[in-house]
C-alpha positions as CSV (number, residue, x, y, z in Angstrom):
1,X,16.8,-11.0,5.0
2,X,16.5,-7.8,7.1
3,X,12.7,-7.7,6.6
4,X,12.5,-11.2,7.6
5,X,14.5,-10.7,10.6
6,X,12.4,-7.0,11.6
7,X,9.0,-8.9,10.8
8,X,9.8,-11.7,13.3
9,X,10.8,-8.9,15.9
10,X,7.5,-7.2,15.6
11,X,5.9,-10.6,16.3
12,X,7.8,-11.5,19.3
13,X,5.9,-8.5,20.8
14,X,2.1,-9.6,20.8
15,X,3.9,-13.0,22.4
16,X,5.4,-11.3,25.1
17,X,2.2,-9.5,25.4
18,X,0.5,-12.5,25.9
19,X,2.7,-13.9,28.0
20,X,2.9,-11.2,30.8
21,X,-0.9,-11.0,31.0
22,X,-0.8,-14.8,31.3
23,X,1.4,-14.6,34.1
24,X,0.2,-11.9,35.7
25,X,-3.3,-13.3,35.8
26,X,-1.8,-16.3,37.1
27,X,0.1,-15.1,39.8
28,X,-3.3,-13.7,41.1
29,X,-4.4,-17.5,41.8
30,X,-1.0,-18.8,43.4
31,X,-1.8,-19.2,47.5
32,X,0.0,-18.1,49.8
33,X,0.3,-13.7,50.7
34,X,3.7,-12.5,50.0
35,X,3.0,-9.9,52.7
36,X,2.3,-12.5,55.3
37,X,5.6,-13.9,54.1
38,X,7.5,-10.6,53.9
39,X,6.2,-9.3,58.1
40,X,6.2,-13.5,59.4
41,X,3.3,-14.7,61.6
42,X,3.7,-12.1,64.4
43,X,2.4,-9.1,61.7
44,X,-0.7,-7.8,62.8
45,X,-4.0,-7.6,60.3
46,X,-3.4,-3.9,60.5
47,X,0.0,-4.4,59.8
48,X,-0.4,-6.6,56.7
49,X,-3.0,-4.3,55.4
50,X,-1.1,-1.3,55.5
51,X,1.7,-3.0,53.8
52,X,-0.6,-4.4,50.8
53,X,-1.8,-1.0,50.4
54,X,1.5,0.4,49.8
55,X,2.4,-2.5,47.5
56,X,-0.7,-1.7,45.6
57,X,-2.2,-5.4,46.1
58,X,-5.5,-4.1,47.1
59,X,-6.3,-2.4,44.0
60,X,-8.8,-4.2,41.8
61,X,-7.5,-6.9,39.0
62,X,-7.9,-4.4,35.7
63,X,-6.0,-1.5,37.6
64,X,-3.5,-3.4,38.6
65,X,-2.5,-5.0,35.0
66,X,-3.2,-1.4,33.5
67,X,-0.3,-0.2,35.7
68,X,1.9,-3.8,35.0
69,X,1.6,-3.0,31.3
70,X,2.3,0.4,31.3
71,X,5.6,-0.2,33.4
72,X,6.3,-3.2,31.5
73,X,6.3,-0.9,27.9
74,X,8.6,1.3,29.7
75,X,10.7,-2.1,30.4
76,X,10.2,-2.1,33.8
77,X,9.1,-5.5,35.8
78,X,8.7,-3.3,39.2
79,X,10.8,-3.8,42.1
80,X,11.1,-7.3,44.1
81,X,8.5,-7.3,47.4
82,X,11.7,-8.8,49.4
83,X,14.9,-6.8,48.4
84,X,12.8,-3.3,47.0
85,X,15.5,-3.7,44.5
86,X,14.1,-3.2,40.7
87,X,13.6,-6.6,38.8
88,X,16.0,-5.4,35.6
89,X,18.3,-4.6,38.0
90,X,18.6,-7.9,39.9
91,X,18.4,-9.4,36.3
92,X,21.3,-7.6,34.8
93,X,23.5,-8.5,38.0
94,X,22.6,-12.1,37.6
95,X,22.8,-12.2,33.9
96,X,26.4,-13.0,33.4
97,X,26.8,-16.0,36.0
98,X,23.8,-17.7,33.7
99,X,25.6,-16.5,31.0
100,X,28.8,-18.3,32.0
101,X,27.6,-21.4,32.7
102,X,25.0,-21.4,29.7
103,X,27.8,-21.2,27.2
104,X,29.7,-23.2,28.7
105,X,27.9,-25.6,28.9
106,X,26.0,-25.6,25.1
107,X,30.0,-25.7,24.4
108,X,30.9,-29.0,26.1
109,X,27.8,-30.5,24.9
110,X,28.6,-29.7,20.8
111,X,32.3,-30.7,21.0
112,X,31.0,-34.4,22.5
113,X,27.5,-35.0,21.6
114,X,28.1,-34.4,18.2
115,X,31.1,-36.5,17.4
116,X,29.4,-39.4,19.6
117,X,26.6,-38.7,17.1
118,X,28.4,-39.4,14.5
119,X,30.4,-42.0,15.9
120,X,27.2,-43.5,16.7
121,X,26.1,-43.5,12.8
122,X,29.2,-45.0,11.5
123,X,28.7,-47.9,13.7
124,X,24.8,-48.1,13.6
125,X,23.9,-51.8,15.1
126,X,27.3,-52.2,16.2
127,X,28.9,-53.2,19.6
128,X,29.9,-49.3,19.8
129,X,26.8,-48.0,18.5
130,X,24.8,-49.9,21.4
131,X,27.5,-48.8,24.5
132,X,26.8,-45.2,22.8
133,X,23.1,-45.3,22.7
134,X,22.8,-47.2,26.6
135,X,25.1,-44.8,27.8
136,X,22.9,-41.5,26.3
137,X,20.1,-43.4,27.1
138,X,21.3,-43.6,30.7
139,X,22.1,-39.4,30.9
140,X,18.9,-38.9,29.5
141,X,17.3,-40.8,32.3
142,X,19.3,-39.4,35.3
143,X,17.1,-36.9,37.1
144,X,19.6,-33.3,36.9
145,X,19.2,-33.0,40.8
146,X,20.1,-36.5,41.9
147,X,23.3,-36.3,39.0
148,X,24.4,-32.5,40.4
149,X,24.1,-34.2,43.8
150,X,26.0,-36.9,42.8
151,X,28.7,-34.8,41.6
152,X,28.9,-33.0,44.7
153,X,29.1,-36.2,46.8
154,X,32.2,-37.7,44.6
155,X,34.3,-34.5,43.7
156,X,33.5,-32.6,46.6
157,X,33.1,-34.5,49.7
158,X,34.8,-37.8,48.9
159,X,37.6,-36.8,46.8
160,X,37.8,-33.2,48.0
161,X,38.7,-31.8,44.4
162,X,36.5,-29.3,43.8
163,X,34.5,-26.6,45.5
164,X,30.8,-27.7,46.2
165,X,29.0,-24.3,45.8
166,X,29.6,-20.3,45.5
167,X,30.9,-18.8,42.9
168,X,34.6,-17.7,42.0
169,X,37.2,-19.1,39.9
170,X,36.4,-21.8,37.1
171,X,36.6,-24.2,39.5
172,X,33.6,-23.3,40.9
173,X,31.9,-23.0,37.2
174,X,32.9,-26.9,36.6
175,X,30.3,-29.0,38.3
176,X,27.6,-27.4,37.6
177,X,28.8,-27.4,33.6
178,X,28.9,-30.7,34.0
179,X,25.5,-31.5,36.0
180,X,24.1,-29.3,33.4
181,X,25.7,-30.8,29.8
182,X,25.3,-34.0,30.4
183,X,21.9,-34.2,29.1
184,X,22.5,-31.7,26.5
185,X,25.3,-34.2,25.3
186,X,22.6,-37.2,25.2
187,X,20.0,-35.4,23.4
188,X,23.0,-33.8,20.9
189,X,24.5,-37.1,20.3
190,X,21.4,-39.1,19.2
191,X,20.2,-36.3,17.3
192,X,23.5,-36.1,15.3
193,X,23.0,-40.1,15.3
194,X,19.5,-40.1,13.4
195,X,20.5,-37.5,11.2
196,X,23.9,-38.9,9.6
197,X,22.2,-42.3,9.5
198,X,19.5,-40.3,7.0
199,X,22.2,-38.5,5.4
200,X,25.0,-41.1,4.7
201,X,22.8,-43.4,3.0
202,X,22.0,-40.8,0.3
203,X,22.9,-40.9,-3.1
204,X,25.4,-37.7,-2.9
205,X,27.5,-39.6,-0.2
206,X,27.9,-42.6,-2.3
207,X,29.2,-40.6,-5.2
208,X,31.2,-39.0,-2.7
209,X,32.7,-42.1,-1.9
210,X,33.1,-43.8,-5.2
211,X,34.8,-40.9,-6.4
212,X,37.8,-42.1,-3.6
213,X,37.4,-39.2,-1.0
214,X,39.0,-40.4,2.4
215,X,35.8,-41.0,5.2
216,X,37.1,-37.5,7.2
217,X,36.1,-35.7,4.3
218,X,32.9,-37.6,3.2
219,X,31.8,-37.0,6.7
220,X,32.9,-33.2,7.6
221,X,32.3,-32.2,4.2
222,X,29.3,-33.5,2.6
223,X,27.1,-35.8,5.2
224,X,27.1,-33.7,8.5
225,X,26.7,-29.7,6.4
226,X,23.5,-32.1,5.1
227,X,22.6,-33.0,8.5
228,X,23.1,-30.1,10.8
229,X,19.1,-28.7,10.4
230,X,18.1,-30.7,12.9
231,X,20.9,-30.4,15.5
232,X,21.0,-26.5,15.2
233,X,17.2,-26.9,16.2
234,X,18.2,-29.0,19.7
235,X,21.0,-26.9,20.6
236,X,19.2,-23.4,20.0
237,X,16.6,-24.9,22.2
238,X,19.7,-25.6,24.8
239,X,20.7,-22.6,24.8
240,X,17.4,-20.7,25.1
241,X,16.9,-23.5,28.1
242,X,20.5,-22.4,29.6
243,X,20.0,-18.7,29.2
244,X,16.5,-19.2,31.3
245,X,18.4,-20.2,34.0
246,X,18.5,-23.7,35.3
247,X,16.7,-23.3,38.6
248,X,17.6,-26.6,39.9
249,X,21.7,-26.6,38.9
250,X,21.8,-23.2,40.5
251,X,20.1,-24.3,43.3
252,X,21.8,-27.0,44.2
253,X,25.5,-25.5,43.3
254,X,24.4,-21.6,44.9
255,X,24.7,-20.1,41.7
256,X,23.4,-16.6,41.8
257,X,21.7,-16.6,38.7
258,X,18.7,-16.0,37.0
259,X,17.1,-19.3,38.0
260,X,18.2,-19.6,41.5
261,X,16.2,-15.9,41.6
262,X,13.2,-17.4,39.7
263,X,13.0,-20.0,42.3
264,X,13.2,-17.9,45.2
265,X,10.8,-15.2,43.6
266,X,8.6,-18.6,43.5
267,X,8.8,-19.4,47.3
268,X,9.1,-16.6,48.6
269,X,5.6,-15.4,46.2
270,X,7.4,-12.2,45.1
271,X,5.1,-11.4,42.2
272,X,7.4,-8.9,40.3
273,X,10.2,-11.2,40.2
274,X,8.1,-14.1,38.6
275,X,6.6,-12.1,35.9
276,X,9.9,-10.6,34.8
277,X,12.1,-14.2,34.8
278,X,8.9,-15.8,33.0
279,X,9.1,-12.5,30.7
280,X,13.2,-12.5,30.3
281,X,12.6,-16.4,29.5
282,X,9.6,-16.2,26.8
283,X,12.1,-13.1,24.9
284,X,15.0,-15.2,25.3
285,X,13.4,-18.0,23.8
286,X,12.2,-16.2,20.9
287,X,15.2,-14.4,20.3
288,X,16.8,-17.9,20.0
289,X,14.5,-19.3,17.7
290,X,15.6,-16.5,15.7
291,X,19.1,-17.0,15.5
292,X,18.4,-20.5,14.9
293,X,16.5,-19.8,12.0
294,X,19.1,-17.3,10.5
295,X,21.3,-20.2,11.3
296,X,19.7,-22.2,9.6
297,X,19.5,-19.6,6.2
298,X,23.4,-19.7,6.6
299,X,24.1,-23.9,6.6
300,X,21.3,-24.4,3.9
301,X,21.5,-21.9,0.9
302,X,18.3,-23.7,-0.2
303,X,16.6,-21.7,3.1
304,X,18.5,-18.3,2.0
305,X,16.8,-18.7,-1.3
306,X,13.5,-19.2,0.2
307,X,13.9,-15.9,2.4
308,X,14.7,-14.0,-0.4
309,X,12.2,-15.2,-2.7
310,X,9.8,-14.0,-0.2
311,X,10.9,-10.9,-0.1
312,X,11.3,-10.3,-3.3
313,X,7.7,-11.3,-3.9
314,X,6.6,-9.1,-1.3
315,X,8.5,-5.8,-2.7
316,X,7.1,-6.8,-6.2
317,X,3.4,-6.8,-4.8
318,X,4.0,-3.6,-3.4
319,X,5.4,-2.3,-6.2
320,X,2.8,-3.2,-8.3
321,X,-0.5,-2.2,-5.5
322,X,2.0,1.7,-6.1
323,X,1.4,1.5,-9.6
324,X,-2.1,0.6,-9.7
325,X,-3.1,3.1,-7.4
């Protein structure tokens, strides 16, 4: 298992490697000059070329990525054209606010999208089972800026409840956990949903049944541990999503976060700070993909097996090249 888990670290780094000279080579092609944007339009052409000189945007493109690449081993992103603080800085400060309301919210969305889920399977074709499915449906519909806006509008300015923005106490954690679960809890439940429905018409759970266990423990113990592959895979997706930052949640509710500085790196065309987010995001990402797939070794011994068979395969062939030679 450990050489499974240190040969999928080595390959997360020719990923990120592509993926900062993508977005580097990108960010040379977005309009708009961030030193026009830093001075305003009363900068003078001197000005602005002085400025780019210092920022090192008039060297040519190969230079320039040299020096990106050789910071970026060193884990530096550089420092932001706007604050001339360093991008791992910002990053680190802002971590723990996306951290918050990423857990947070992958939390709410387990403890009700799964049970809908399997709710949801117990019923199948049922009155219940079609409220359940309309009303996922429905979240899964909603676009997240005109539901966080909705939720501003009703708990904050109509019923005066809680606190429309900032950040503070958990009351100021609550509507955006709930702007941002809601569509986790949609995608969660019908996941769960399709897989019971596989799972509880197999041959195990009929045994299960005819051998007079109560429906709690057909269901906790023998059909969802069968089902869980597939909703592991959606919710390490939500999480890597979460941990990314939700620009538009954080945004809207004045998180200061990691997407709310994406966004503003983004409109503000502070290079720097969009290659490092799109960076942090492509390692967060792969880190969860990961853990998901250790997860996955953990729920499904069948999986375990299949790592350590490779392994052992591997060691034997090396043993064996050793001898020969």
């Amino acid at each position: 298992m450990l050489r499974y888990i240190g040969k999928r670290l080595l390959q997360m780094i020719p990923i990120l490697l592509v993926v900062a000279i993508l977005i580097f080579t990108l960010m040379q092609f977005v309009k708009g000059d961030p030193v026009q944007i830093m001075l305003g339009d009363s900068a003078t052409q001197t000005q602005i070329e002085q400025v780019r000189e210092e920022l090192g945007l008039n060297r040519p493109f190969l230079v320039k990525l040299g020096s990106f690449l050789n910071d970026l081993i060193h884990f530096d992103f550089g420092e932001s054209y706007m604050t001339r603080m360093k991008v791992v800085e910002e990053l680190m400060l802002r971590f723990p606010n996306t951290l918050i309301l990423a857990l947070m919210s992958v939390l709410i969305s387990i403890c009700l999208g799964v049970p809908i889920g399997i709710r949801s399977a117990l019923k199948a074709n049922k009155l219940e089972d079609r409220f359940w499915m309309f009303v996922t449906l429905l979240a899964n519909s909603m676009p997240g800026f005109w539901l966080a806006l909705l939720l501003v509008l009703l708990f904050s300015v109509w019923l005066d409840l809680l606190p429309s923005s900032g950040i503070g106490g958990i009351q100021f954690f609550i509507l955006p956990v709930l702007s941002g679960s809601i569509g986790s809890i949609a995608s969660i439940a019908r996941q769960t949903r399709s897989s019971m429905l596989e799972v509880i018409r197999a041959d195990f759970v009929t045994t299960a049944i005819s051998k007079g266990l109560s429906q709690r423990d057909v269901i906790w113990k023998h059909a969802l541990p069968n089902a869980l592959i597939p909703i592991i895979t959606i919710t390490g997706s939500s999480i890597g999503l979460h941990l990314g930052g939700t620009a538009i949640t954080e945004s809207i509710f004045s998180i200061p976060g990691i997407g709310l500085y994406m966004l503003n790196g983004i409109n503000s065309r502070d290079y720097p700070v969009v290659q490092g987010c799109i960076i942090y995001l492509a390692f967060t990402f792969s880190i969860m993909m990961l853990v998901t797939d250790l997860v996955y070794a953990f729920v499904d011994p069948r999986i375990k097996a299949q790592y350590m068979r490779r392994s052992k395969k591997k060691t034997k062939s090396a043993e064996t090249a050793k001898s020969a030679a």
